[in-house]
Each structure stands twice: as C-alpha cells, then as structure tokens.
C-alpha positions in Angstrom: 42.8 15.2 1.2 41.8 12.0 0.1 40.8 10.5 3.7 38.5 13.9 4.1 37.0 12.9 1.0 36.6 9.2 2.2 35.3 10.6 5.9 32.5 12.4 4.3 31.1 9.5 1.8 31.1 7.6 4.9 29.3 9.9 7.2 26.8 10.8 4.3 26.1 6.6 4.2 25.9 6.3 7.5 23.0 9.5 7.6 21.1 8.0 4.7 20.8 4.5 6.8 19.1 6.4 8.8 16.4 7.5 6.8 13.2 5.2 7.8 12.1 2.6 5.0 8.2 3.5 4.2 5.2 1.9 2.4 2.6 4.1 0.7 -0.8 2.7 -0.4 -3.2 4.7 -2.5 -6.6 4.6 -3.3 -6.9 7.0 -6.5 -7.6 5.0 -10.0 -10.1 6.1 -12.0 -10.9 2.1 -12.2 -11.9 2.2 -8.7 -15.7 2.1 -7.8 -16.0 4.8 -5.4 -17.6 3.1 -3.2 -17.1 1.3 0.1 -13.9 2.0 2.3 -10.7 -0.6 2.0 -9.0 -1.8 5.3 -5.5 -2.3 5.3 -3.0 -3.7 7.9 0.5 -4.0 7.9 2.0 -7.0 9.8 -1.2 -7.6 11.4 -1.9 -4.1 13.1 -4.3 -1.7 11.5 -2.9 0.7 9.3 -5.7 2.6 8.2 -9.0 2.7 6.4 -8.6 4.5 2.7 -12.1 6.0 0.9 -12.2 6.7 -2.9 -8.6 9.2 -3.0 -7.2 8.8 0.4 -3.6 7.3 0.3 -1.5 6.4 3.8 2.4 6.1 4.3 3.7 4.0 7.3 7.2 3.8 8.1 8.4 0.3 8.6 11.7 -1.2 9.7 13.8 -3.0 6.5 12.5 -6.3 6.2 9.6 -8.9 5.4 6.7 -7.4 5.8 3.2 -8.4 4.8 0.1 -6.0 3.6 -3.5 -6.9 3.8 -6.6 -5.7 2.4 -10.1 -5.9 2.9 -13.8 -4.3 1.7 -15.5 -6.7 4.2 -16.1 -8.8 1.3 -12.9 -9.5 -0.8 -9.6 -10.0 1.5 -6.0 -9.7 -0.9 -3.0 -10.4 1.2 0.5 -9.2 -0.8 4.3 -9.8 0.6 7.0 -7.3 0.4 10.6 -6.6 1.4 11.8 -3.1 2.1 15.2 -2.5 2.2 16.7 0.1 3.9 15.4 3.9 3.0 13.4 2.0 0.4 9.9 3.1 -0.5 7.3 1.2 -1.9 4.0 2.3 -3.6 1.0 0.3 -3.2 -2.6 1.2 -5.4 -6.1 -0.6 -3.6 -8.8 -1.1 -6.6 -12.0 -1.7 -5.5 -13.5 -2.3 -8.4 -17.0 -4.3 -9.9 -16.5 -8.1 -11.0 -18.5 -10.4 -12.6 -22.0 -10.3 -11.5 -21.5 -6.9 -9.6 -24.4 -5.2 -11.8 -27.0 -8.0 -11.8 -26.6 -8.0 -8.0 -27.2 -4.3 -8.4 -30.0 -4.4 -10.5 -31.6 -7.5 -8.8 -30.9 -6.4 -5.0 -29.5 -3.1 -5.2 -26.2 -3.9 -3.9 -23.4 -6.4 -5.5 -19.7 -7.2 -5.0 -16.7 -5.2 -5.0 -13.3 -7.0 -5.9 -10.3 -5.8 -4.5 -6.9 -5.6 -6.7 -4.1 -4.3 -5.4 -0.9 -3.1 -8.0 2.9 -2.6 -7.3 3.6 0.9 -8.3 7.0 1.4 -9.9 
C-alpha cells in the first residue's frame, strides 16, 4: 500500500511541474497618475501596453528573466527568476516627481516617473 501511496505523490509532482511559471504586472494604485500608457517587455519582446487598471499575465519558462518598462519618458528595467509553477506579481506606478506640476502649470504637460513594486 505504501508504494500506491509513493506512485501517487510522484505522479501528482510530476503534474504540478507541469503547470506553466507566469508573471503578472498591474497597473491599479491609487498612487498612479492616470495618465499616459506604460510599455512593458519581457525578455525583449513586447508584452503589452497597460492604461490606468489594466494588468497582463505572461507565461514564461522557469528561469532569468528580465522586465522592462517604459512611459516614453522614464525607462525602469527589473530582474527576476521564476521557478517552476512560480508566479510573480509586478505593480507599474506612473506617478508625478519633482517638477511634474510646475511643468504642468508652466507648459501644460510635465513628467511622469515610473516605479515598479514586487508584490508579495
């Protein structure tokens, strides 16, 4: 009974190394300006463009992997290692800096800062 027991640990180890390790980025904090979209590519390849509450989940092999993210202005790039069936959460602030509302006031448009935050 025992080695039934043993088979059946293993099979369910061997299904759950199956399960695809993923990355999720959000764009949802209330710190966030609203404004402007955020790039963001995964290992160099596009992996989507996120508005003010848009979030995106890519499946990725277990591994390095490397995130980066842009408003056009500000560019942040962040490393990460999945492991297997791990997933990761990622939250993009694009948020006013210094000098954002003088340029506002002055010009009418001002830099956006980008900040992004390893969700646990």
């Amino acid at each position: 009974m025992k080695a039934l027991a043993g088979d059946a640990l293993d099979d369910i180890t061997r299904l759950v190394d199956q399960f695809p390790a993923s990355v999720t980025v959000t764009r949802t904090s209330q710190e966030d300006f609203g404004s402007r979209q955020v790039e963001v590519s995964i290992d160099g390849e596009h992996a989507g463009t996120l508005l003010w509450g848009d979030s995106l989940t890519r499946e990725l092999e277990p591994g390095l992997h490397r995130m980066r993210v842009h408003n056009t202005l500000v560019w942040k790039t962040v490393p990460f290692t999945l492991a297997p069936n791990e997933q990761l959460f990622f939250e993009v602030i694009n948020h006013a800096g210094p000098g954002t509302y003088v340029f506002m006031l002055v010009f009418g448009v001002g830099p956006l800062y980008v900040t992004i935050r390893r969700m646990r």
